[in-house]
N, C-alpha and C positions, 0 to 999 in steps of 0.2 A: 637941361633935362626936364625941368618944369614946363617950360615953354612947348617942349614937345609931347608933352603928354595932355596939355591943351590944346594944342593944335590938334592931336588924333581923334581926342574926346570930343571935337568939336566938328572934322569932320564926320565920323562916325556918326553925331546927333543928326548932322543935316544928312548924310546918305539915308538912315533910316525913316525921317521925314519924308526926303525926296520920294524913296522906293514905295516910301506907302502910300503913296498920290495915285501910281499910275494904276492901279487895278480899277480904279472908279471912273477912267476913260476907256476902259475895257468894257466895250458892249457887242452884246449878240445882233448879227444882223438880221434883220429881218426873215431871209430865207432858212436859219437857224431856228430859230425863235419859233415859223412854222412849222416846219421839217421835225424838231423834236416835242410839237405838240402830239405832231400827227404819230410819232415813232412809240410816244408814252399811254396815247390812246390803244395804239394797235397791239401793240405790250398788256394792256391793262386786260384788252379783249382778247387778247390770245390769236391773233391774225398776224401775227409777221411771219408766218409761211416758211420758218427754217433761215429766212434774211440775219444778216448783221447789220448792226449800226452801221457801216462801213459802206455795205453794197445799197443799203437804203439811203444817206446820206447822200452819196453818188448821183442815183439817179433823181432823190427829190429836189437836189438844188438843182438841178438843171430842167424839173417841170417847174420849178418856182422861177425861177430864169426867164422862160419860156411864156409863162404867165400873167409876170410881172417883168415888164422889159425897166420900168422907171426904177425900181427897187435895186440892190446891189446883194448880187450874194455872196458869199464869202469865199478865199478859195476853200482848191479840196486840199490843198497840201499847207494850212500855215506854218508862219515863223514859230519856232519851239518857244513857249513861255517859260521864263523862271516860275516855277511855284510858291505859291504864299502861302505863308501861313493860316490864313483863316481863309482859303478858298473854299468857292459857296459850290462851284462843279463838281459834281462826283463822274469818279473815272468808270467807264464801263467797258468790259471786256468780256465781248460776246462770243470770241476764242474758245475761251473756255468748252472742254468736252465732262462730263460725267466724268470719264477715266483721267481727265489730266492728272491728277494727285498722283496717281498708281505708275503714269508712265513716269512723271520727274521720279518715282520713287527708286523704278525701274533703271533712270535713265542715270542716277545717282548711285547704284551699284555698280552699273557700267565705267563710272566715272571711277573708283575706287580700281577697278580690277587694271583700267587703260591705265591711272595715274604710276600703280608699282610698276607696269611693263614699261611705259616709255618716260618717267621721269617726269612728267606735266606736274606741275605746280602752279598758285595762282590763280588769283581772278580773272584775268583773261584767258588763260589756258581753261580755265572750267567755263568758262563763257563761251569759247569757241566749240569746245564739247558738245554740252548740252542745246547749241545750238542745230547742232547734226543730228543730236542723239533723237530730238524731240523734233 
């Protein structure tokens, strides 16, 4: 019993070790690095013209691409990261409307009146919902 609560304690240290290594080989490539200088100026200026991060992103790696042939840009789709705890990226979601608050609000009554009619329960069932509803 002892043995194994050393053993776990001991993997556990080095997992924790290990997992906090790799975020500091995690770097922005260069077409990133550009791309959201120019996105945070245009922001700052008031010229992103109704654009998202998303559709701006898009089309700027591929003038940085275009550019810079020697350079690598990142893809558009990466691998999903686990999140760390002290991450320095702030998430932005340029989605967002004025009304969104009102429509989940809306979309959350809806959900109440489907739930007693067709018996839906659940986080997946409220997930699939509000997926439609919004």
């Amino acid at each position: 019993m002892k043995a194994q609560f050393v053993a776990v304690a001991l993997g556990t240290a080095l997992s924790v070790v290990g997992l906090s290594s790799l975020p500091s080989f995690a770097a922005k490539s260069p077409a990133m690095e550009a791309c959201s200088k120019q996105w945070d100026d245009m922001k700052a200026a008031g010229k992103t013209e109704g654009k998202t991060w998303p559709s701006f992103w898009s089309q700027c790696s591929k003038d940085f691409a275009a550019n810079n042939p020697g350079a690598a840009a990142a893809p558009e789709k990466p691998a999903a990261k686990k999140a760390t705890a002290k991450s320095t990226v702030t998430a932005r979601n340029e989605d967002d409307s004025a009304g969104s608050a009102q429509l989940k609000k809306d979309c959350d009554a809806k959900w109440d009146a489907n739930k007693a009619k067709t018996g839906a329960h659940g986080w997946h069932d409220y997930f699939q919902f509000m997926s439609k509803c919004m």
